[in-house]
N, C-alpha and C positions, 0 to 999 in steps of 0.2 A: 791235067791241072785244072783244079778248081775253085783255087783261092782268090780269083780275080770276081766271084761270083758276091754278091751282098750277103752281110752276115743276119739280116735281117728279112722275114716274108715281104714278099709288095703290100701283101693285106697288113704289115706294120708300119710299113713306109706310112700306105694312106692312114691308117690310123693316128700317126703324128699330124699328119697337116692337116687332118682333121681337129686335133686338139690344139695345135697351134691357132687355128683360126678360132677356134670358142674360147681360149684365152681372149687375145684382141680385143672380140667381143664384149666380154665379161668387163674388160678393164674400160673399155671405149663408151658401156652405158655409164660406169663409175666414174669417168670422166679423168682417166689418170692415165696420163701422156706417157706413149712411148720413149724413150731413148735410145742412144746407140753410144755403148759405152768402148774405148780402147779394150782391144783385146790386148795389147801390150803397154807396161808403165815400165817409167822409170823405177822405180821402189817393188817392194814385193812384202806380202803377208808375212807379220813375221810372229806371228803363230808357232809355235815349235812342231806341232804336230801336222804342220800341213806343208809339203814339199814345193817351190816352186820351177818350173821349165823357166830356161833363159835362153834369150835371142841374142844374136849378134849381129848388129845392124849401123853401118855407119862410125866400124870404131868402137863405139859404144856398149854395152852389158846391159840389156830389157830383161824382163821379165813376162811370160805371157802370165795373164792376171787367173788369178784361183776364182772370184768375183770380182761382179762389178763395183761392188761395195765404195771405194774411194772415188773412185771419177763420180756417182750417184751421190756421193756425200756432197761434193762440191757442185754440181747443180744444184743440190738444194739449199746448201751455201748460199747461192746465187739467184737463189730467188723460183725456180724454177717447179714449186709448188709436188703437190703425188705425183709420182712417176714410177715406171716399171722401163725393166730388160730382160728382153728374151735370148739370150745368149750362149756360147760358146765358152768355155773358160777351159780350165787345165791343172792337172795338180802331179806333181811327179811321184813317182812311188805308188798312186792309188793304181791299182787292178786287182783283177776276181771276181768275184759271183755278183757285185753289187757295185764295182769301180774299174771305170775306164778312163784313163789319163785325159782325154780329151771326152768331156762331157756336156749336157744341154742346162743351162741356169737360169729361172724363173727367179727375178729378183725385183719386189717394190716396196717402196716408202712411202709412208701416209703422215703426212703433218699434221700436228695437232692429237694423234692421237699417241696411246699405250700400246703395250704389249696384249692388254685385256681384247682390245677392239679389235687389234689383229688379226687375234686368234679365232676372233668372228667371221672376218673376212674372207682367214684362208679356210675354214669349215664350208662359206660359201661357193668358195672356186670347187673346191674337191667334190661338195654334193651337186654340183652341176653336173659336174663328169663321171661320179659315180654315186647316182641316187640311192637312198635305203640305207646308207652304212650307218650303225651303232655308232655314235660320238658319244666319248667319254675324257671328262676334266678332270686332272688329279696332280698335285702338289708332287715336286722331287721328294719330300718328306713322307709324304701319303703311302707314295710309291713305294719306296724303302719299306716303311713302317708294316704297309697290308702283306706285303712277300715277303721280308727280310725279318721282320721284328725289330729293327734298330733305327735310328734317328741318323742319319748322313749328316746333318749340321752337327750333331755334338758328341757323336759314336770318337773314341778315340783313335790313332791308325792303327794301333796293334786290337783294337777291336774287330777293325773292317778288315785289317789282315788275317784273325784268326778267324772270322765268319767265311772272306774268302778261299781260304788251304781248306778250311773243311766243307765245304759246295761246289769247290772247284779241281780240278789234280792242276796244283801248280805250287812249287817250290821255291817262287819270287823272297825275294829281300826287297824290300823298299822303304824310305820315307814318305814316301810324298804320298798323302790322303786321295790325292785325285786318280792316284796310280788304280788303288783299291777301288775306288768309289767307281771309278769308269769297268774297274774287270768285271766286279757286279753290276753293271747296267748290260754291258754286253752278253756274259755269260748268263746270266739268269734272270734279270728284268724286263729284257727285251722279250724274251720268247716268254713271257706271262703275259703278254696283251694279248687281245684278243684280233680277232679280223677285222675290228671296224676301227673309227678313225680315235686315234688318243692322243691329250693332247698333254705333256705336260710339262709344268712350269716353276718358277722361283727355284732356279739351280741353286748351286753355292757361291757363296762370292768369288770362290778361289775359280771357278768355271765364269767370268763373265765376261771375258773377252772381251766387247764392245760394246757392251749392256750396262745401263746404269745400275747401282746398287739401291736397294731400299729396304726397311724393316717389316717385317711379315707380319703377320698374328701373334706369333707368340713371342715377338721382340727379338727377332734372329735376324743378322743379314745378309739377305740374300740377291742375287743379281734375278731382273727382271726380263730374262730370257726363259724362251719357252723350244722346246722340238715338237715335233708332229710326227706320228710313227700310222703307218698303215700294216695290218697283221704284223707288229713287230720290225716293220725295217722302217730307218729312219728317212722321212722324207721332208722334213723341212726344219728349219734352225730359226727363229725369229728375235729382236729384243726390242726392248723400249730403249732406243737408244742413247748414250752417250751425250755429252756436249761440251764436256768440259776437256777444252785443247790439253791443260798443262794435267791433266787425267792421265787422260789417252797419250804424252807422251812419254809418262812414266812407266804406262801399262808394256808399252814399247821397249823399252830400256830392258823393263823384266825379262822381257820375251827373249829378248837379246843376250841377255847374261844367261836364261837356261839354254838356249841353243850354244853358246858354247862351250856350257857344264854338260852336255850332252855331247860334243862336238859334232856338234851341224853346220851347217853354212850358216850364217850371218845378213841377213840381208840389210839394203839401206832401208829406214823406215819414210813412208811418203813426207817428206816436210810441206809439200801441197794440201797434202789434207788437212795438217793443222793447222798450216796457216788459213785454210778456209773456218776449221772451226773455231779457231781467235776467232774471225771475223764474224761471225752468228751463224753456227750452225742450227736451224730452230729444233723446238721439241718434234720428236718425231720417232714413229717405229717402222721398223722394216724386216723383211725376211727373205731369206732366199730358200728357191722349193726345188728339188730336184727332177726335172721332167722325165728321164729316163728312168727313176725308178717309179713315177706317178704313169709311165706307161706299162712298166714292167707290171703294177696295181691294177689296170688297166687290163691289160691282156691275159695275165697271170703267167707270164712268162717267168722261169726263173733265173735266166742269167741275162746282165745286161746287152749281153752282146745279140742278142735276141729282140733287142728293141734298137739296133743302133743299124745304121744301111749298113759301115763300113767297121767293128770295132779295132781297135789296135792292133788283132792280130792277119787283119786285112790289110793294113795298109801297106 
């Protein structure tokens, strides 16, 4: 028997706490305060596409959190200026080459600024760790347009459907734009980046999740979130965030009626959080970076279980 062994070499083990500690670093010369966020809330993401684990603890129905995102919102609520989290989170249903239910979350917010300046920042973290790489900036529309030939903001869905059946062998029915628009980002956009770091940005509105909305260049609206892909895997999520309480808890509502046109669980949406952002939550961007695949980058490991001591099928 030798399952009791780590799924990970020593030389990755040290290789994390070595990155662990040049984080720290990194954020301690920038002068942006640690935190330590609930690994468990009352409320849970309600995202349709992102599953959450539930605790039972006192009675009660938790949730262990996907990010630290709502506790982080209400610090800053509170006054509590840039901060980061280096954390633990969890998502139910994520496993495979690239997802482990229990994973590592590099998460901070910078007040005062956009998603522009962000995306300066996280370029900074990742050429610390990994010097030399190619950075490359390019629009959701760019993207589309230089590989695809078509516009994602105004391509219609039986456009992006019939672009996808013919680039891709699948037989789907759908409405929903986003359905298309994400099978082509997966299946053929992704693997057109290159090895170095890309960065791209102004999704569609209908993708902004927590991101405010704004008009681009050519008068389109679009949400001011951006991702971060190294060789093609996605490693980080960012946006100029949100702030309007009675937004977000509409954006909530939605979430909630397709989860259960979908029949999903239903989760309670945080009333903590808005009621922090009634209260002033300031201008601010934030992003959350995935460490175990920026080690996977790192080491060039290909599965994440290969960067984890112990992964799920250890324990």
């Amino acid at each position: 028997m030798t399952d009791w062994q780590p799924s990970a070499s020593l030389e990755l083990v040290h290789l994390r706490a070595s990155v662990y500690q040049r984080i720290r670093q990194f954020f301690a010369e920038r002068e942006v305060l640690e935190i330590e966020a609930p690994v468990m809330g009352a409320a849970a993401v309600t995202d349709p596409f992102i599953g959450s684990v539930t605790a039972q603890c006192a009675g009660r129905t938790y949730y262990l959190q996907t990010s630290p995102e709502f506790a982080m919102k209400r610090l800053l609520a509170a006054g509590a200026g840039p901060i980061y989290a280096l954390g633990k989170v969890f998502r139910n249903g994520e496993r495979g080459r690239k997802h482990n239910p229990e994973f590592t979350l590099l998460e901070w917010y910078r007040t005062g600024w956009d998603d522009r300046a962000l995306m300066g920042e996280v370029q900074a973290l990742i050429e610390l760790l990994m010097p030399g790489l190619e950075v490359t900036y390019l629009s959701y529309r760019q993207w589309f347009e230089r590989h695809l030939q078509i516009d994602p903001h105004t391509a219609s869905v039986a456009e992006l459907a019939a672009l996808a059946k013919a680039r891709i062998n699948i037989e789907a029915e759908d409405e929903d734009r986003d359905f298309w628009l994400d099978l082509l980002v997966t299946h053929e956009l992704e693997a057109s980046l290159g090895d170095g770091l890309t960065f791209v940005y102004d999704y569609p509105a209908s993708q902004a999740a927590l991101a405010r909305l704004a008009t681009d260049e050519q008068g389109q609206t679009v949400a001011r979130r951006f991702e971060a892909f190294i060789g093609g895997m996605e490693l980080a999520n960012g946006y100029w965030e949100l702030t309007d309480a009675d937004e977000l808890r509409g954006r909530f509502l939605a979430d909630q009626q397709k989860r259960r046109a979908l029949d999903l669980p239903v989760y309670p949406s945080d009333d903590k959080l808005l009621a922090a952002m009634a209260a002033g939550l300031p201008d601010s961007a934030g992003v959350a970076l995935g460490v175990d695949r920026l080690l996977m980058c790192l080491s060039g490991a290909s599965h994440i279980a290969d960067v984890l001591a112990f992964d799920v099928d250890r324990l």
